[in-house]
N, C-alpha and C positions, 0 to 999 in steps of 0.2 A: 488911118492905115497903120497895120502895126511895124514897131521899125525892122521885125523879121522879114517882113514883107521881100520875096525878090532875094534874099543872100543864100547864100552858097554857107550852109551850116552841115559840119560835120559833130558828128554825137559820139564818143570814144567811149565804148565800156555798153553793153547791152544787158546790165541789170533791171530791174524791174522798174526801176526809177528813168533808168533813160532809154525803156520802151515808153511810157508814160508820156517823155521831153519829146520824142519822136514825134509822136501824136501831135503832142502842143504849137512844135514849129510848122509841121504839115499846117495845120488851119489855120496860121498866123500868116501863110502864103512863102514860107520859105521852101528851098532845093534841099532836100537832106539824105545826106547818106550816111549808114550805120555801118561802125567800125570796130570790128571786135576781132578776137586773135581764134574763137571759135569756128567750127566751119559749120555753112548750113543746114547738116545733114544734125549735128552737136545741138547747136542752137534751133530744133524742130518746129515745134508748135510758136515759139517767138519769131522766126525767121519766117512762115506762112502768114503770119499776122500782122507783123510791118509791112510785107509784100504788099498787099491789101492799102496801102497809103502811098503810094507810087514812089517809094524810095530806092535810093541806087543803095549799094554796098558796097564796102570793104571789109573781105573775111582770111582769115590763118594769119601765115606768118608775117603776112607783107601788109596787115591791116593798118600801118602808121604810113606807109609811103605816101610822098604826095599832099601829104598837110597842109602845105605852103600855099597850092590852090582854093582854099579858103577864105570865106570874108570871115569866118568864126569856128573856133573849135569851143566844144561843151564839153567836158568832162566829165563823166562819174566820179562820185566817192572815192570808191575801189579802183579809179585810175590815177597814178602817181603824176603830178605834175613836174617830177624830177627825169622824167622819159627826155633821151637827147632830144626825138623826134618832135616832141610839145616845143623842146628850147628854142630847138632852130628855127620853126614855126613861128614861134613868139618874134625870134632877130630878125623876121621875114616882115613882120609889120601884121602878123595874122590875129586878130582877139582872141587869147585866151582864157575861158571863164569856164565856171562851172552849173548845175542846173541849180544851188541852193543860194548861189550869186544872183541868178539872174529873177527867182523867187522874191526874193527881199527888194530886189529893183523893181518888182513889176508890184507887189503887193499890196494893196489898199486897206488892209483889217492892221487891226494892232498883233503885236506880236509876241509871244513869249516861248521864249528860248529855253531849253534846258539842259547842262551837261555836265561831264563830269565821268569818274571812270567805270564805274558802275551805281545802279540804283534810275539811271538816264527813263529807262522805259516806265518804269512802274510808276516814279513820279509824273513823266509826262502823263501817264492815263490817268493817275489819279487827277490831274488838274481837270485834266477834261472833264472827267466825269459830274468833279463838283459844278463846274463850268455849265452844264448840261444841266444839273440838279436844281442848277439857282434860275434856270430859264434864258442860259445868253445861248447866240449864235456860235457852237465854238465848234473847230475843226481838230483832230489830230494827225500829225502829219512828220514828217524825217524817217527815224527808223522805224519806226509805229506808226500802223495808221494808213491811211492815205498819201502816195507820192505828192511832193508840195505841189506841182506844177499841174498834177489833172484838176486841182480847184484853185486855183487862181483866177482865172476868169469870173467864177463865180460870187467872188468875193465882196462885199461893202464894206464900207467902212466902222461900223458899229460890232462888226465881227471879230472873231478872235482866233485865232492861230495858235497851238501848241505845238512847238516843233521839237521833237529829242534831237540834239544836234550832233553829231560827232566831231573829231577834232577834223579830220577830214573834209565833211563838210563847213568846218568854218577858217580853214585854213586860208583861204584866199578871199575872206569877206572883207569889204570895205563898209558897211553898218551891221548894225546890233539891234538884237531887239529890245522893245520896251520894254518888256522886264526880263532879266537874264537871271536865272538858277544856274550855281555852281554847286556842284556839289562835292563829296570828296576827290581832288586828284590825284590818282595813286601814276601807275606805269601803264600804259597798253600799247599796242601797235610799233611796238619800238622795231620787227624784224617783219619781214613777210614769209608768214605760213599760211596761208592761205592759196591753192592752187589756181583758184580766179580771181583773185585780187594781185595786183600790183604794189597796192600801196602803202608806206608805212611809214615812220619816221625815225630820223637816224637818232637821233637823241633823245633822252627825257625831257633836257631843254625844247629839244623841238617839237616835240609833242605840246608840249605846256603852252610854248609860245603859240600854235595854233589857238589852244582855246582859250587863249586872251580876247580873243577878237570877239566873244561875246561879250563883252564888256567895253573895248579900248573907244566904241564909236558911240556912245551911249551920252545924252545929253543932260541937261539938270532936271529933264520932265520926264525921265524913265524911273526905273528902279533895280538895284540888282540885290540879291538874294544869295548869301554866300554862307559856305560853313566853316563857323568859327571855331569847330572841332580841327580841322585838315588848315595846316598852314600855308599850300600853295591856294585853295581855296579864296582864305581869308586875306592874304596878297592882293589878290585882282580888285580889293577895294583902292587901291593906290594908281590904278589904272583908270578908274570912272570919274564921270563924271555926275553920273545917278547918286538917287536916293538907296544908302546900303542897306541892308539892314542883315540879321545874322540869325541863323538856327546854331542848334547845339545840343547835344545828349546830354548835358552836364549843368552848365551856366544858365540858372535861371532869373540871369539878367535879360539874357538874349530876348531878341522881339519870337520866334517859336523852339520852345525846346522839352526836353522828355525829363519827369522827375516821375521816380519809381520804373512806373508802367503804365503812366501817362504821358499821352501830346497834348501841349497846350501852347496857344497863340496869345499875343500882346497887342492889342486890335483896341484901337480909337479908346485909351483909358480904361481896358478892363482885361482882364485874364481871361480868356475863352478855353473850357477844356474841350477837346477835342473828342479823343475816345483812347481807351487805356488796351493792355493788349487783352484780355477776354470780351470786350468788344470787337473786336474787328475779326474777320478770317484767314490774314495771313500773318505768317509767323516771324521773331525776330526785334529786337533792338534796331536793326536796321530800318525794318520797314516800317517801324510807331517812327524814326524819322523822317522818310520818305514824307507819309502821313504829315509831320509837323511841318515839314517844308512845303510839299502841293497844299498846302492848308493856309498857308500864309501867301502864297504866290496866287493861291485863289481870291481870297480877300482883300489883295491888293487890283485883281483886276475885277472885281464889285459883286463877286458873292456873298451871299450874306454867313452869320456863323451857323446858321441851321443848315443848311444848303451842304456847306460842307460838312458839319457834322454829320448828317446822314447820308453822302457820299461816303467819307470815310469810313463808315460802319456796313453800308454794301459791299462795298471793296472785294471783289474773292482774288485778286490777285492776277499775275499773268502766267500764261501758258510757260511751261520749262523754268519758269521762277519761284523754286521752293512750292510746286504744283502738289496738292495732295491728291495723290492717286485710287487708292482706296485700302480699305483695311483687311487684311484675310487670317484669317488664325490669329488675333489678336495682333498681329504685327502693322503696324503703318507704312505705306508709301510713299516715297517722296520724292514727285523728278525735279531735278534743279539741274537740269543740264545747259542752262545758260553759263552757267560756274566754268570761266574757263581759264581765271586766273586764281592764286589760293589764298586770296583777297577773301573773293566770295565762297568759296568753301570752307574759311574760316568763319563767315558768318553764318551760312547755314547749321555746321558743326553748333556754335553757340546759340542759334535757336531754338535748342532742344534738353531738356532736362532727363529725356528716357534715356535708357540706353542705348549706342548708335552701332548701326553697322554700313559704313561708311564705304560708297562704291568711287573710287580715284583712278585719274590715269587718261592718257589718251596720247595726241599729237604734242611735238613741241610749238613752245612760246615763249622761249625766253626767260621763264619763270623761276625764283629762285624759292624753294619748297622748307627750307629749313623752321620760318617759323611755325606755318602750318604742319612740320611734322611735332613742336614743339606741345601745341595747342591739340593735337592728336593726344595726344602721351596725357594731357591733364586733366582732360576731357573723359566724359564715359562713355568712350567708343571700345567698343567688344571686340570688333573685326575692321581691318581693311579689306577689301577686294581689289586689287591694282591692277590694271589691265595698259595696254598699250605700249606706245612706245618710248612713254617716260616711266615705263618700270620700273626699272633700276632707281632711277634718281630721288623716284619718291619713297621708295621700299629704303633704302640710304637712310635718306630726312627721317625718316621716322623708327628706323632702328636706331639712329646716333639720338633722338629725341629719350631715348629707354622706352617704348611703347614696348606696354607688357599685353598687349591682346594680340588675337589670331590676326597674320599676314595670307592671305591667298592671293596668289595669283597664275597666271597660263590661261584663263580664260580668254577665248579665244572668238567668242558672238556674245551677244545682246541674253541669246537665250544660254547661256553657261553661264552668264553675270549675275542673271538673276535668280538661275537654281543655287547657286554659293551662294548668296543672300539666303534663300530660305533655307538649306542647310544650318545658315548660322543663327538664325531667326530665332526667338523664344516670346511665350508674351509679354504685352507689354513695351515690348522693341520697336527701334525705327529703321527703317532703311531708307538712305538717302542716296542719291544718284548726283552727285557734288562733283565735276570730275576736277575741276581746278586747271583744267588744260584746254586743246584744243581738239577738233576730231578728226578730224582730218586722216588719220592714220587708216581706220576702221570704220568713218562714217563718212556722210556726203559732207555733211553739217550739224550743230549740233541740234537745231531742229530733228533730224531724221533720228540723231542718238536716243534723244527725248523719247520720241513715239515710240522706236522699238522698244525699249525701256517699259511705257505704256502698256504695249501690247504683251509684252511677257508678261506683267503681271497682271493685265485682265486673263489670263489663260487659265491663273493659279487657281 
């Protein structure tokens, strides 16, 4: 019997993920009701399709009341466990956990964790992929992929689990998995801009000390995989109990790192190259690291080096991740609307030697824009296009930077953003869609920015 069996389980947060935990607890034989601050009418097609699973509800304002009657509250991601409502629950003697908590409790396959402040997705898929290449059993799952919980049941033990983790999601774990990716830690989720999310963290400390916990539970038969480049990264070896090991753009000491415009791995006494950047189809310094990391995190869970070197070299990259769109009057496309820190709109920016015309701007986040107006200015970007509602601040950064190119901005849709682009366009040029923020101002999300983005310029 499972131990859901029979409790009184409430699900807080009705994202895609804890429609999925919904389902899960249903056939585990529990009572559940779904708790969101949306109303049924908001929540439509989701709200007809839990009906379908005989669950009771809690919706609008008053969706927390009542907690206390619980044998367990489950949380989303995007729900704060800083809510009084959770706390008193908790003083009440109620479980509170979450659905990437309860994942790793229940999971049978081995595990491989990845995180870090951006690069999270692309690396997790490339694991997969080589994963898939070399012929194991492997799943992707966290923020890519598949919800953890609709395959768990499914799972063996010879199996393998890639999960891109957020800090979010590992903020309240009590293990780790066997092999843990850290990747660069920069700053994220320090405020909440996000109008259906909750959740965030008040500090940079706190942020960081979440994604300790892929690592802090971790035994001498795991392994963790850290970057030697980023020093809160390379920290977290002080925390394990695993086997470390270390990527790096530079140190070709490290067990995987990038010389020139090659990745290459340090794999059972011999130097494995990998593939260099005119090999592969996504663009970036970054991403030949990416590469060097899922490359060595694949090899350590028993891919061979062919396996992943021709993963690597399929690769065409993710959706809204430096996506190349298409080319039209000699001018290239580029959506990177995942870009919503100026982290990754500086890297974007440097993976391009043409000249840029560079589309910025959106919702706030917190962000402080100076170096990347800095990196504007030295860069051979032609134009900005700035839009939203960090106008000002970024048009600032990059006038105080001396950027001697054209500033537009007052566009005011998807389709103005992209006729300024080709107004500004010449051959040979690129146009990147980088915003370095968040979207919220003008978009749903930045999925939705991306496509329309897309669909303007398939019109051109």
């Amino acid at each position: 019997m499972s131990r859901f069996s029979g409790k009184r389980i409430a699900v807080v947060g009705l994202s895609v993920e804890g429609r999925d935990s919904v389902k899960y607890f249903v056939q585990h034989g529990a009572s559940v009701t779904c708790c969101d601050r949306r109303s049924k009418e908001t929540l439509g097609e989701c709200y007809r399709e839990l009906s379908r699973y005989g669950v009771t509800f809690a919706l609008g304002k008053r969706y927390l009341d009542d907690l206390a009657s619980y044998a367990m509250i489950v949380r989303t991601p995007g729900m704060s466990p800083r809510f009084s409502e959770l706390i008193a629950a908790k003083r009440q003697g109620v479980q509170i956990t979450s659905l990437t908590k309860i994942f790793f409790e229940e999971c049978k396959a081995s595990i491989i964790g990845v995180t870090g402040t951006k690069g999270k997705g692309t690396t997790s898929t490339l694991i997969y992929e080589m994963l898939l290449t070399a012929g194991k059993k492997a799943y992707l799952g966290g923020n890519v992929g598949s919800p953890l919980l609709s395959v768990v049941d499914t799972l063996e033990k010879q199996d393998i689990i890639v999960a891109e983790l957020s800090s979010f999601q590992l903020e309240d774990l009590t293990q780790s998995p066997h092999i843990a990716v850290v990747l660069a830690v920069t700053v994220d989720h320090l405020a909440n801009y996000d109008p259906l999310a909750s959740n965030f963290h008040t500090t940079r400390d706190a942020y960081v000390e979440a994604k300790k916990n892929i690592v802090r539970f971790q035994t001498d038969q795991d392994t963790a995989i850290l970057f030697a480049d980023d020093q809160t990264s390379r920290a977290f070896s002080s925390l394990t109990h695993a086997q470390v090991l270390l990527i790096s753009r530079s140190d070709a000491s490290s067990d995987a790192f990038i010389q020139g415009d090659t990745a290459f791995v340090r794999w059972k006494g011999r130097i494995e190259k990998i593939a260099s950047a005119k090999d592969i189809g996504i663009r970036g310094l970054h991403n030949l690291a990416n590469i060097a990391t899922a490359s060595l995190t694949a090899l350590v869970a028993g891919a061979s080096p062919s396996a992943v070197r021709s993963a690597a070299i399929g690769f065409g990259g993710l959706e809204h991740r430096l996506e190349f769109v298409r080319r039209v009057e000699g001018v290239s496309y580029f959506n990177d609307s995942f870009s919503t820190v100026p982290e990754t709109a500086i890297a974007a920016i440097e993976s391009f030697t043409e000249p840029l015309i560079l589309i910025l701007g959106g919702s706030e986040k917190g962000s402080d824009f100076s170096h990347m107006g800095n990196i504007i200015a030295k860069r051979r970007v032609k134009a900005t296009i700035v839009i939203g509602a960090m106008t000002a601040r970024i048009v600032a950064a990059i006038k105080s930077a001396h950027f001697t190119g054209k500033i537009v901005t007052g566009c005011r849709s998807m389709h103005e953003v992209v006729g300024a682009a080709v107004k500004e366009g010449a051959l040979g040029d690129v146009v990147i869609l980088s915003p370095a923020c968040a979207s919220f101002d003008m978009f749903a999300n930045y999925k939705e920015r991306g496509k329309q983005f897309k669909y303007e310029v398939s019109l051109l």
